[in-house]
C-alpha positions in Angstrom: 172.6 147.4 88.1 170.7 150.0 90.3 172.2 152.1 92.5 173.5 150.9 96.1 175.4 152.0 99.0 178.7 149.8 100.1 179.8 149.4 103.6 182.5 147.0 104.8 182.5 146.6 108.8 185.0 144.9 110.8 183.6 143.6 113.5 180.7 141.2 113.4 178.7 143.7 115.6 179.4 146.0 113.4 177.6 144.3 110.6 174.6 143.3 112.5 174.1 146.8 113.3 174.5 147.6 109.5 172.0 145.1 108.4 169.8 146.3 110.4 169.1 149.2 108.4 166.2 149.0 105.8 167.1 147.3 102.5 170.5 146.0 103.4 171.8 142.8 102.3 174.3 140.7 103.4 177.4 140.2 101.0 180.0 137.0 101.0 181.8 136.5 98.0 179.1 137.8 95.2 179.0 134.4 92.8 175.2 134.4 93.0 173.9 138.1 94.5 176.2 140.2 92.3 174.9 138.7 89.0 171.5 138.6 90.3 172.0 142.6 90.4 173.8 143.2 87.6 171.0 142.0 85.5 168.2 143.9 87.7 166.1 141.3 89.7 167.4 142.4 92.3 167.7 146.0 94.2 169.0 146.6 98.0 169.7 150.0 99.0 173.4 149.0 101.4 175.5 145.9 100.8 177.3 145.0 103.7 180.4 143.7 103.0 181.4 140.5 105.7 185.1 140.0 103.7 186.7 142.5 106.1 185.6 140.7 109.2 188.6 138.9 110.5 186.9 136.6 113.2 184.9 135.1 110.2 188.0 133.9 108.6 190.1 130.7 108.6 189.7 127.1 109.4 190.8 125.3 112.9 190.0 121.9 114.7 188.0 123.3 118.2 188.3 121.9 122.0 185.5 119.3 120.5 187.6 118.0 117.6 185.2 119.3 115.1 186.6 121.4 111.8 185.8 125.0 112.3 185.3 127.0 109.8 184.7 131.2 109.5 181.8 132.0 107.5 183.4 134.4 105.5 186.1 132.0 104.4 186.8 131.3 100.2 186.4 127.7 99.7 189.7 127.7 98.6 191.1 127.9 101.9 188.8 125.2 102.6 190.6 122.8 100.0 193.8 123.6 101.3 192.8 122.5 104.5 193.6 118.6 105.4 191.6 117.9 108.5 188.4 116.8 106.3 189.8 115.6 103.5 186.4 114.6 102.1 185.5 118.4 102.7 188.5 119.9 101.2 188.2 117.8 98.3 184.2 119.3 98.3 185.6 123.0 98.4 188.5 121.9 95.3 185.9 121.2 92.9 183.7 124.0 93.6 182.9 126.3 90.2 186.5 127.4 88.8 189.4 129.0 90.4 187.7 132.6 90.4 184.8 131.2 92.0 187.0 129.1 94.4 188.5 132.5 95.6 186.3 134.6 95.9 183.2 132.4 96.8 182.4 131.9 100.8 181.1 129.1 103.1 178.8 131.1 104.7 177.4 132.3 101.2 176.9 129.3 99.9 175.0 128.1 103.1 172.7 131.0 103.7 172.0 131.2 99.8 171.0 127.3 99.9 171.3 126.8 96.0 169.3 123.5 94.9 172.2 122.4 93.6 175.5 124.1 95.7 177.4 121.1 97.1 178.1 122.4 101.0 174.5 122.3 101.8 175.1 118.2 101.5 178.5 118.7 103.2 176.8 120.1 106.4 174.0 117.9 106.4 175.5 114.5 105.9 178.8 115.8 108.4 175.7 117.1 111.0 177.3 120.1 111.0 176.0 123.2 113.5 175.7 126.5 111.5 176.6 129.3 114.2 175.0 132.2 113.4 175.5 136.2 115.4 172.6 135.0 117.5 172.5 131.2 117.8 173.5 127.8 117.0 171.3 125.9 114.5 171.6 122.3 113.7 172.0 121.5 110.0 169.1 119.3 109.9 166.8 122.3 111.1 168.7 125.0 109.0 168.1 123.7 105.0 164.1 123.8 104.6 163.2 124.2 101.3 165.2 125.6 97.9 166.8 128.5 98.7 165.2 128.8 102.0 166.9 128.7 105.5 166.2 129.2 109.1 168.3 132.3 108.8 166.2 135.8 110.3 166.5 138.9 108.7 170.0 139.9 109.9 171.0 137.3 111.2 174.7 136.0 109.4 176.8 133.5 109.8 179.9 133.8 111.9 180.7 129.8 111.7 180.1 126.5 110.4 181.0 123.6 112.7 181.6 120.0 111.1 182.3 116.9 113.3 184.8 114.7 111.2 183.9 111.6 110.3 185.8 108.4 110.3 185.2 108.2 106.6 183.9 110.5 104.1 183.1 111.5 100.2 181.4 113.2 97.9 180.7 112.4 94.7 179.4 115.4 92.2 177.7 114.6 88.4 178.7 117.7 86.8 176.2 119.9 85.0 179.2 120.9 82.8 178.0 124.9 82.1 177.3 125.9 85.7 179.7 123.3 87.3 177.3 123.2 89.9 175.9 119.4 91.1 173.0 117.4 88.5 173.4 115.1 91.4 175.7 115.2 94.3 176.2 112.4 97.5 178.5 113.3 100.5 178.6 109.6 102.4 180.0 110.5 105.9 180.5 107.4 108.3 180.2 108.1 112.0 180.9 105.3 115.1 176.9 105.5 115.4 175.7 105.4 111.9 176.5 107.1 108.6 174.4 110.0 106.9 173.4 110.5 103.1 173.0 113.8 102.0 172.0 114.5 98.3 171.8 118.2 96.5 171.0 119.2 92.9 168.1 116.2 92.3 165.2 117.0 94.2 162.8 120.3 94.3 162.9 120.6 98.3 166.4 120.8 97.6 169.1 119.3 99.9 167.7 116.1 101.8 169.2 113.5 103.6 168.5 109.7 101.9 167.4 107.5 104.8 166.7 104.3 103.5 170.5 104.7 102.4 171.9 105.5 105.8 169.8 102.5 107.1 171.3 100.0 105.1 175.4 101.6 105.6 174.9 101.7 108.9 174.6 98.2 108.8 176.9 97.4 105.9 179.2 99.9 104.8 179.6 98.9 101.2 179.0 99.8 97.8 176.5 96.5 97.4 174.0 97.8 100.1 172.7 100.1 98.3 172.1 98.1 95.3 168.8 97.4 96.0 167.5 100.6 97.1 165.5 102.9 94.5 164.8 106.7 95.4 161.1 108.2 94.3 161.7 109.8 91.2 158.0 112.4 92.1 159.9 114.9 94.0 162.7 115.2 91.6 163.8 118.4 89.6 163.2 118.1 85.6 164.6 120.1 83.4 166.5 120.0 80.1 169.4 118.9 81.5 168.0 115.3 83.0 164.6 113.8 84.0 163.2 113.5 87.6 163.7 109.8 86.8 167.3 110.2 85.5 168.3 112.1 88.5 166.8 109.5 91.1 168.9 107.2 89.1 172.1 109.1 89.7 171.5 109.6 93.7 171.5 105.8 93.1 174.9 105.5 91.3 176.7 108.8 92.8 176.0 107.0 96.7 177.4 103.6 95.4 180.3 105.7 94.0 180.9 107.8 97.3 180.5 104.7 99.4 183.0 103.0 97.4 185.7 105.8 97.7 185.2 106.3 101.0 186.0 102.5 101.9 
């Protein structure tokens, strides 16, 4: 690991202004920067710590009725939390317990894994990611594999999710990283229901349309049956075909579908 500076602010202005410095990087809960450094590819000359920051922390249900959620809160807290349950039980299958506690919304989020599970959490619940600078709908914020809307600088303070009337997400398991092969978070809404699938395709998280058509009309496992998702955009790898993985979108949404009902 190179050498670094450490600062940990208290005060979301506070961090802003430290970011703003040349080389600085934002730091949640480590799972995917700190490894990243230890094996050199990648040097910053100040992290900037956002675990001291208590008006990033915690879960509450806002004036709206939506699940609010500080950026710098462990997913843990998140599956301890009972308002979502199809959330919480997202956050409780997260990595391992180490991961569980020290691993943050907001991380997870701004880093935009390919395969990390809350990017389909927040796009499925149509969640607003509230940044130190502005509010940005999820279907703007994920736009390509480990890319964001995020500026330089810019963090996020909150994460906003409207709670469906029914909700689930159903995770394939790559079994070494625990992260998603396939995942499908189902959330039905009184106007419609959204699809959101991570760890299959190469634009990363996307939302399955054709799916959310056919719900919306008939909210059962059997409308889905006849649907087939393009297997050309699909990640292949040694762990499963583009065409396997379009397969288990297929199965994981019938499964998530039928849980949720």
């Amino acid at each position: 690991m190179y050498n670094f500076e450490f600062t940990k602010p208290t005060t979301i202005a506070d961090a802003v202004s430290a970011l703003a410095q040349e080389e600085a990087q934002a730091l949640g809960g480590g799972q995917t920067l700190l490894p990243t450094m230890k094996q050199r590819l990648a040097q910053m000359e100040t992290l900037v710590s956002l675990n001291g920051i208590s008006e990033m922390q915690g879960v509450c249900i806002g004036d709206d009725g939506a699940l609010c959620i500080g950026g710098a809160t462990p997913h843990a807290v998140v599956a301890a939390d009972s308002h979502y349950p199809g959330l919480a039980s997202l956050a409780g299958r997260i990595g391992d317990p180490a991961v569980r506690n020290r691993g943050t919304i907001g991380g997870s989020l701004a880093n935009n894994d390919p395969s990390a599970c809350y990017p389909a959490a927040a796009l499925a619940s149509g969640a607003t990611i509230k940044t130190n600078a502005r509010d940005i709908a999820a279907d703007d914020f994920f736009q390509g594999m480990f890319d964001t809307a995020l500026e330089d600088g810019e963090i996020i303070t909150e994460v906003r999710f409207p709670i469906p009337e029914a909700a689930n997400y159903q995770k394939f398991v790559q079994p070494a990283s625990r992260f998603a092969l396939v995942g499908v978070f189902v959330a039905k809404f009184a106007d419609g229901v959204r699809v959101a699938v991570t760890g299959a395709s190469s634009d990363g998280v996307f939302r399955w349309a054709e799916a959310e058509a056919a719900l919306s009309s008939d909210f059962s496992k059997g409308a889905v049956d006849g649907l087939n998702v393009p297997s050309g955009d699909m990640i292949s790898d040694l762990h499963g075909t583009g065409e396997y993985r379009a397969h288990l979108v297929k199965v994981m949404t019938g499964r998530a579908v039928a849980a949720a009902a």
